[in-house]
ZAKE-47342 format. One record per residue (C-alpha): x, y, z; residue number from 0; residue in one letter. Coordinates in nm, 4 decimals, decimal comma. Layout:
<rec><xx>X</xx><yy>Y</yy><zz>Z</zz><resi>NUM</resi><resn>A</resn></rec>
...
This chain:
<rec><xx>13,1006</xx><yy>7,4419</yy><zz>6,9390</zz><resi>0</resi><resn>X</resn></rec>
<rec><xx>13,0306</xx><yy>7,8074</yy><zz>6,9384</zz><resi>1</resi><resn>X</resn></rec>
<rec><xx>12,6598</xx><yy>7,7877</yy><zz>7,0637</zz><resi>2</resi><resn>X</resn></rec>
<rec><xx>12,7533</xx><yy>7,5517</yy><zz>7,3339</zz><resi>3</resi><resn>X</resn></rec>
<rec><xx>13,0519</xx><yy>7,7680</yy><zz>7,4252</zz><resi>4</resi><resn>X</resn></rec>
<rec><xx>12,7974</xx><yy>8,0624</yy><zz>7,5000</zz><resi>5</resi><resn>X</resn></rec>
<rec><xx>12,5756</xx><yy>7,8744</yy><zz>7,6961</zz><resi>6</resi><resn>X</resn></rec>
<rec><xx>12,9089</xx><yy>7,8086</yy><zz>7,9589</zz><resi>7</resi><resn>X</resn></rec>
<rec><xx>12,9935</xx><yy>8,1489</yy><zz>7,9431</zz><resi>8</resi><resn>X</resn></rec>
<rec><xx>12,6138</xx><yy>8,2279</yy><zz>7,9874</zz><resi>9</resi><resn>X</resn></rec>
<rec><xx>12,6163</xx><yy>7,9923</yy><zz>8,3050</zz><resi>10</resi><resn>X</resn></rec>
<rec><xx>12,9355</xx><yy>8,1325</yy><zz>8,4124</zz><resi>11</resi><resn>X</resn></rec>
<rec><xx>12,8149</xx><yy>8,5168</yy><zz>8,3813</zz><resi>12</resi><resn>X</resn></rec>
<rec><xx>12,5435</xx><yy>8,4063</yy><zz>8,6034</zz><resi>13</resi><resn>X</resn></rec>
<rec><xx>12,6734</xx><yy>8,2065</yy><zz>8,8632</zz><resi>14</resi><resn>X</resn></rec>
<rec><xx>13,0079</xx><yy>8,5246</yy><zz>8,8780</zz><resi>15</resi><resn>X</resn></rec>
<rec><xx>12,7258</xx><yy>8,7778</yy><zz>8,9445</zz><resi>16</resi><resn>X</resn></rec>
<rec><xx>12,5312</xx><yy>8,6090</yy><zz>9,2293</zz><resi>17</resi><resn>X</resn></rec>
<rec><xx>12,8528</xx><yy>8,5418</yy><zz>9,4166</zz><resi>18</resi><resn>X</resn></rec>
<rec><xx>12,9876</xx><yy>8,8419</yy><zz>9,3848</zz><resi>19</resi><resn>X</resn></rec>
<rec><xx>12,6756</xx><yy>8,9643</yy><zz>9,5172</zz><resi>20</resi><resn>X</resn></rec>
<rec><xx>12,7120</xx><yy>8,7250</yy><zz>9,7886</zz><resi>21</resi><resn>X</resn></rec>
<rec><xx>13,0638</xx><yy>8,8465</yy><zz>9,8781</zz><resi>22</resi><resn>X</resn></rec>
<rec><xx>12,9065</xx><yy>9,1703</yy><zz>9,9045</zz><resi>23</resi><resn>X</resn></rec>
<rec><xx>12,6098</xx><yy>9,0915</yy><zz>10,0721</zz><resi>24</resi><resn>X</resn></rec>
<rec><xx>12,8645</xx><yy>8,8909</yy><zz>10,3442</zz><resi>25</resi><resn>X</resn></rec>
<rec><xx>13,0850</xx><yy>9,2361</yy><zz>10,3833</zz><resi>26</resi><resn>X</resn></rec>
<rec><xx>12,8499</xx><yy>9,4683</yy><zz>10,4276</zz><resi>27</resi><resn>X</resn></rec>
<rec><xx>12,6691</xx><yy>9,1965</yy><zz>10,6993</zz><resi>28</resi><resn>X</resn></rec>
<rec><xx>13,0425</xx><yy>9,1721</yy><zz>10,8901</zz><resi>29</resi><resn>X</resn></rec>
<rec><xx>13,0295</xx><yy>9,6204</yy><zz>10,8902</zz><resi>30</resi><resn>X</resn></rec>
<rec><xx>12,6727</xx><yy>9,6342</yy><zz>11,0128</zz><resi>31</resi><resn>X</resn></rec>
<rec><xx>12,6325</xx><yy>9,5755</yy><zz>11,3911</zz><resi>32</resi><resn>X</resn></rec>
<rec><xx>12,2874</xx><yy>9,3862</yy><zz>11,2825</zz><resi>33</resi><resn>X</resn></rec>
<rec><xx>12,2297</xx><yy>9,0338</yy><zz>11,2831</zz><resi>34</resi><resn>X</resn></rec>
<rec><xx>12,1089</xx><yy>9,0554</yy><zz>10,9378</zz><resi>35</resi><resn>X</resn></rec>
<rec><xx>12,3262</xx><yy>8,6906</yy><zz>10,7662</zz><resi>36</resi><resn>X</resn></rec>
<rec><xx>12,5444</xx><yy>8,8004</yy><zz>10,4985</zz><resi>37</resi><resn>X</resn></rec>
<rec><xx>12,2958</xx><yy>8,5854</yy><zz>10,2096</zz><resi>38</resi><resn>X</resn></rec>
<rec><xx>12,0097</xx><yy>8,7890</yy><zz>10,2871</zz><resi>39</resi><resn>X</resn></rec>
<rec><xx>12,1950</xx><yy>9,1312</yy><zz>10,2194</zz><resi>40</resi><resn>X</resn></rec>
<rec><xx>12,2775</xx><yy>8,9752</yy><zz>9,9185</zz><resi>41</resi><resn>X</resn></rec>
<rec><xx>11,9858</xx><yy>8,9067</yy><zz>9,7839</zz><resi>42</resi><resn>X</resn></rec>
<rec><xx>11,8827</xx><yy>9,2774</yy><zz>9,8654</zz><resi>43</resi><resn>X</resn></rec>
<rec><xx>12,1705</xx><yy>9,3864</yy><zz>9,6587</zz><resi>44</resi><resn>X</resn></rec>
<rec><xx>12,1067</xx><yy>9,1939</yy><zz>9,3764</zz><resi>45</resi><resn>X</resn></rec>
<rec><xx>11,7572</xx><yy>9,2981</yy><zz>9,3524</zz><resi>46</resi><resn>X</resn></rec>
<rec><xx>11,8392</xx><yy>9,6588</yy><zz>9,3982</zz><resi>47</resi><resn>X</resn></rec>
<rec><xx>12,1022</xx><yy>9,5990</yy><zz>9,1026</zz><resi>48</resi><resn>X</resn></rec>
<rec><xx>11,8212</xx><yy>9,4393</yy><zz>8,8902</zz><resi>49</resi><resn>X</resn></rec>
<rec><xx>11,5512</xx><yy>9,6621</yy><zz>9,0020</zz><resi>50</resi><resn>X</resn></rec>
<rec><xx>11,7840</xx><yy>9,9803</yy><zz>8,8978</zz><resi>51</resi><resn>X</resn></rec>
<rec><xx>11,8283</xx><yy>9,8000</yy><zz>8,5880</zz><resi>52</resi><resn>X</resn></rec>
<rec><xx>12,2340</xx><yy>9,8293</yy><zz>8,6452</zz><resi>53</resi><resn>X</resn></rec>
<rec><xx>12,2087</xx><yy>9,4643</yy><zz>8,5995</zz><resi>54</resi><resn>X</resn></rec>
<rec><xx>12,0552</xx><yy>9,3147</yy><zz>8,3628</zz><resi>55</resi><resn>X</resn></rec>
<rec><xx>11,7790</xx><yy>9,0177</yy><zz>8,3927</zz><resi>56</resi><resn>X</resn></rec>
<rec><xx>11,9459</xx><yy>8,8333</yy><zz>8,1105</zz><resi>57</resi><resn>X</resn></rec>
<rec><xx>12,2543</xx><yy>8,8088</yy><zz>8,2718</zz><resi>58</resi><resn>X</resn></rec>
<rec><xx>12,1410</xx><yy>8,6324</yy><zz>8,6147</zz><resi>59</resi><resn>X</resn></rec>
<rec><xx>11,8647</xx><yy>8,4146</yy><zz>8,4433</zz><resi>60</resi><resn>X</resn></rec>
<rec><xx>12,0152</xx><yy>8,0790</yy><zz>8,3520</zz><resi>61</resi><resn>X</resn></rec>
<rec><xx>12,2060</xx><yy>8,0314</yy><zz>8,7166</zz><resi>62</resi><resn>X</resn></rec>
<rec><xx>11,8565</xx><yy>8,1090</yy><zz>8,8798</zz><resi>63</resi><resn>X</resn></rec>
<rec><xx>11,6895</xx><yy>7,8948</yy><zz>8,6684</zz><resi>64</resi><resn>X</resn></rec>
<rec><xx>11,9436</xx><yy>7,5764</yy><zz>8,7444</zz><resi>65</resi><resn>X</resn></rec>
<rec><xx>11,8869</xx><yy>7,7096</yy><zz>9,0816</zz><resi>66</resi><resn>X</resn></rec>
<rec><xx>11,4942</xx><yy>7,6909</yy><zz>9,0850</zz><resi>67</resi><resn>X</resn></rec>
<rec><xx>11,5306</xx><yy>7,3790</yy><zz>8,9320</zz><resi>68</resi><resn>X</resn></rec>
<rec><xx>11,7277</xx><yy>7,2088</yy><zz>9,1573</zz><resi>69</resi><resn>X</resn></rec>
<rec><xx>11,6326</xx><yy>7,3675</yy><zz>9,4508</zz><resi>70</resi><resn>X</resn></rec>
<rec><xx>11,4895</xx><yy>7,0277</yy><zz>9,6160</zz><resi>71</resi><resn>X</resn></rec>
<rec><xx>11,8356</xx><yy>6,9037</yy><zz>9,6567</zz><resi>72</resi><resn>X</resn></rec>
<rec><xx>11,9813</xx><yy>7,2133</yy><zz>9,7908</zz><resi>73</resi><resn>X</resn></rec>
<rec><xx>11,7418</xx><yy>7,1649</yy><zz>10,0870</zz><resi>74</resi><resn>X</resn></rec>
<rec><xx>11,8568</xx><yy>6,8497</yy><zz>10,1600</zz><resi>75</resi><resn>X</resn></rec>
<rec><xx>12,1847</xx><yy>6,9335</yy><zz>10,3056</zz><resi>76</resi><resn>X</resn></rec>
<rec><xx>11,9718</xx><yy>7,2081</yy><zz>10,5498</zz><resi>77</resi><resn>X</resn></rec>
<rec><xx>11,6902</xx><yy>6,9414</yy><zz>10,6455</zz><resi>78</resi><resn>X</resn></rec>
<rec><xx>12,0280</xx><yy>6,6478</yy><zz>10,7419</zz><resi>79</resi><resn>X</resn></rec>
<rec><xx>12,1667</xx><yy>6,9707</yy><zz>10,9286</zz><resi>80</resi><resn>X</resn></rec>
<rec><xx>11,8995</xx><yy>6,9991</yy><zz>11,1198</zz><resi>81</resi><resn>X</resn></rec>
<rec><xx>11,8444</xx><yy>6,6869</yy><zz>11,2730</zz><resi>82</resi><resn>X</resn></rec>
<rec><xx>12,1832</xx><yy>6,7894</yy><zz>11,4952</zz><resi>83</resi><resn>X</resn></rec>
<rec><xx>11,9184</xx><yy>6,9997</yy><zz>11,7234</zz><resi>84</resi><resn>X</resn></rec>
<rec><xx>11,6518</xx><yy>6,7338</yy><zz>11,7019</zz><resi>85</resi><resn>X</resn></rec>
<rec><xx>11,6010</xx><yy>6,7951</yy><zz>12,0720</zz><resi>86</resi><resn>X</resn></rec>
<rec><xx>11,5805</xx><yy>7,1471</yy><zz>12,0672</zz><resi>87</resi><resn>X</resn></rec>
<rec><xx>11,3250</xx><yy>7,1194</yy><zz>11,8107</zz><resi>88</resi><resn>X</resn></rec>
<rec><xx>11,1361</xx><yy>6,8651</yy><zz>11,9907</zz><resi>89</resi><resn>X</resn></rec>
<rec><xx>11,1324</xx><yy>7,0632</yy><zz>12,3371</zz><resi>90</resi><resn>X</resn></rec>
<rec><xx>11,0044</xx><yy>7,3280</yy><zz>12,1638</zz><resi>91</resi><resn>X</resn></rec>
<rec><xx>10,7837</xx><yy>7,2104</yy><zz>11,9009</zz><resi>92</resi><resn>X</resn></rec>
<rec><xx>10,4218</xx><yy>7,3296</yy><zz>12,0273</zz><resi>93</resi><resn>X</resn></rec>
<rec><xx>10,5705</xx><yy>7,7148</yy><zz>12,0714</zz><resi>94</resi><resn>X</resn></rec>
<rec><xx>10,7048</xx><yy>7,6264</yy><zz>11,6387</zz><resi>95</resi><resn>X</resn></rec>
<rec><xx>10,3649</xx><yy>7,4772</yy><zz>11,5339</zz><resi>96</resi><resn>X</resn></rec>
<rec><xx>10,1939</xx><yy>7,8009</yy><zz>11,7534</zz><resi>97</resi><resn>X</resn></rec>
<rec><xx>10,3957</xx><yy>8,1080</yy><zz>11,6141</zz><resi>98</resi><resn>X</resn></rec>
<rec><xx>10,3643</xx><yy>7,9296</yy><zz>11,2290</zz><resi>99</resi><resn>X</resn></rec>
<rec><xx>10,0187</xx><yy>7,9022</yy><zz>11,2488</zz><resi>100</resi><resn>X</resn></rec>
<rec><xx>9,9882</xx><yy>8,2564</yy><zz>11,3819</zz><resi>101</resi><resn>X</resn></rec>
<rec><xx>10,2457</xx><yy>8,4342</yy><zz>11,1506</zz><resi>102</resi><resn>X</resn></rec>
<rec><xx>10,0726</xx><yy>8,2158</yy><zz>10,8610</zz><resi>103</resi><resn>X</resn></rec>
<rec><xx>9,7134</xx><yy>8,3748</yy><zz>10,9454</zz><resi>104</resi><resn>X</resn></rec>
<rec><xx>9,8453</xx><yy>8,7171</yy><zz>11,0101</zz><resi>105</resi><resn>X</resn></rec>
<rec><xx>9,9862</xx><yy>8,7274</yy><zz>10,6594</zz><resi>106</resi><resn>X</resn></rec>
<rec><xx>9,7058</xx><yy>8,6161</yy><zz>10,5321</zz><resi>107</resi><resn>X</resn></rec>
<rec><xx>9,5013</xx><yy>8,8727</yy><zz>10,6769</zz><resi>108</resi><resn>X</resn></rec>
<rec><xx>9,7467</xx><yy>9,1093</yy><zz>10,5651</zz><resi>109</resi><resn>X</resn></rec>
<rec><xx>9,7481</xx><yy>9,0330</yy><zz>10,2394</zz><resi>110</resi><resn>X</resn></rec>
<rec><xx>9,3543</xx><yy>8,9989</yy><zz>10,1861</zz><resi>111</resi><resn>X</resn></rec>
<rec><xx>9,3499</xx><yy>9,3539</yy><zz>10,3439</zz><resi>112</resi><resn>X</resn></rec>
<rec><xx>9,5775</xx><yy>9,5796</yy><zz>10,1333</zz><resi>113</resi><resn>X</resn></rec>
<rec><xx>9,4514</xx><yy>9,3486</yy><zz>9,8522</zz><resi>114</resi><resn>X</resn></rec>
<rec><xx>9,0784</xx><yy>9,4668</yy><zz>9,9434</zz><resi>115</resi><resn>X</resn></rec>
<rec><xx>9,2113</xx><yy>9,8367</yy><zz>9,9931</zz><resi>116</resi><resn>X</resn></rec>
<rec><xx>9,4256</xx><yy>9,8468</yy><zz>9,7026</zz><resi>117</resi><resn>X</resn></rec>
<rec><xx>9,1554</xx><yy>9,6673</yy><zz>9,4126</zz><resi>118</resi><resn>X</resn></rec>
<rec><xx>8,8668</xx><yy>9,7448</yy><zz>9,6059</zz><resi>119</resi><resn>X</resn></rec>
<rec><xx>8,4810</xx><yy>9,6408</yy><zz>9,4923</zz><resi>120</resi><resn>X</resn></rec>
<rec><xx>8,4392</xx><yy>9,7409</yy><zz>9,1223</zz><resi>121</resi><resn>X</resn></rec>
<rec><xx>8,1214</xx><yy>9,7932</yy><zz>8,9260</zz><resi>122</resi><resn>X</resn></rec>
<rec><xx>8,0909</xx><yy>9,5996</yy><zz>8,6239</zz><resi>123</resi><resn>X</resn></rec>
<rec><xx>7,9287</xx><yy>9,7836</yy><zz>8,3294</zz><resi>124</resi><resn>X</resn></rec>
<rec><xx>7,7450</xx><yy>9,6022</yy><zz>8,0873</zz><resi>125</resi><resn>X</resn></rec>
<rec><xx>7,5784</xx><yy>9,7103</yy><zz>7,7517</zz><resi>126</resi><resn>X</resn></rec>
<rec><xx>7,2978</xx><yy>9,4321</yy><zz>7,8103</zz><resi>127</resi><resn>X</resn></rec>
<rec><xx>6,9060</xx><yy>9,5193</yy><zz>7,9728</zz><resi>128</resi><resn>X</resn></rec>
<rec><xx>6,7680</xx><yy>9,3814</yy><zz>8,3163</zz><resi>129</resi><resn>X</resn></rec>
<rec><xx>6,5204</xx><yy>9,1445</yy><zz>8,1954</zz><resi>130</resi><resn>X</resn></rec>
């Protein structure tokens, strides 16, 4: 009973922390003038917790996992919602597909950039002769 008792309270921990962080996240989003949503601020807050090592990775790790591995079905309530602007979506569908596609390359580009500045071309040294 004991092992299975600290899994719950291990769950519990986890799932305490990211709502409080949540609920803080929602706060600070209703002080700022920005129309930054309240889950996003969260998120920030949490990683600046775990990042400053305040928090600790243990303690948040089982509710993210459940929440990676369910993930799937926590979409599906988003993609239903969604189908209430089906003709917003459809009246603007080529400008969605466009600015996708472009913000899609321009990351790419991005990313193959600072990866080419940051690793640059290296020299391999090897102990073998030319032939």
């Amino acid at each position: 009973m004991l092992p299975f008792l600290r899994l719950c309270w291990q769950y519990l921990r986890a799932f305490i922390l990211i709502y409080i962080c949540l609920l803080i996240g929602n706060g600070i989003s209703a002080i700022i003038p920005l129309d930054i949503p309240g889950s996003i601020i969260g998120m920030l807050v949490l990683f600046a917790l775990l990042s400053s090592q305040i928090l600790p990775p243990a303690w948040v790790k089982p509710g993210c996992h459940l929440f990676i591995r369910h993930m799937a079905l926590l979409f599906v309530p988003i993609s239903v919602g969604i189908m209430n602007y089906y003709q917003q979506i459809l009246t603007l569908f080529g400008p969605l597909v466009v600015s996708c596609l472009v913000s899609s390359l321009v990351t790419m580009l991005i990313v193959g950039f600072s990866s080419h500045y940051v690793h640059g071309v290296k020299k391999i040294k090897s102990n073998k002769e030319p032939l």
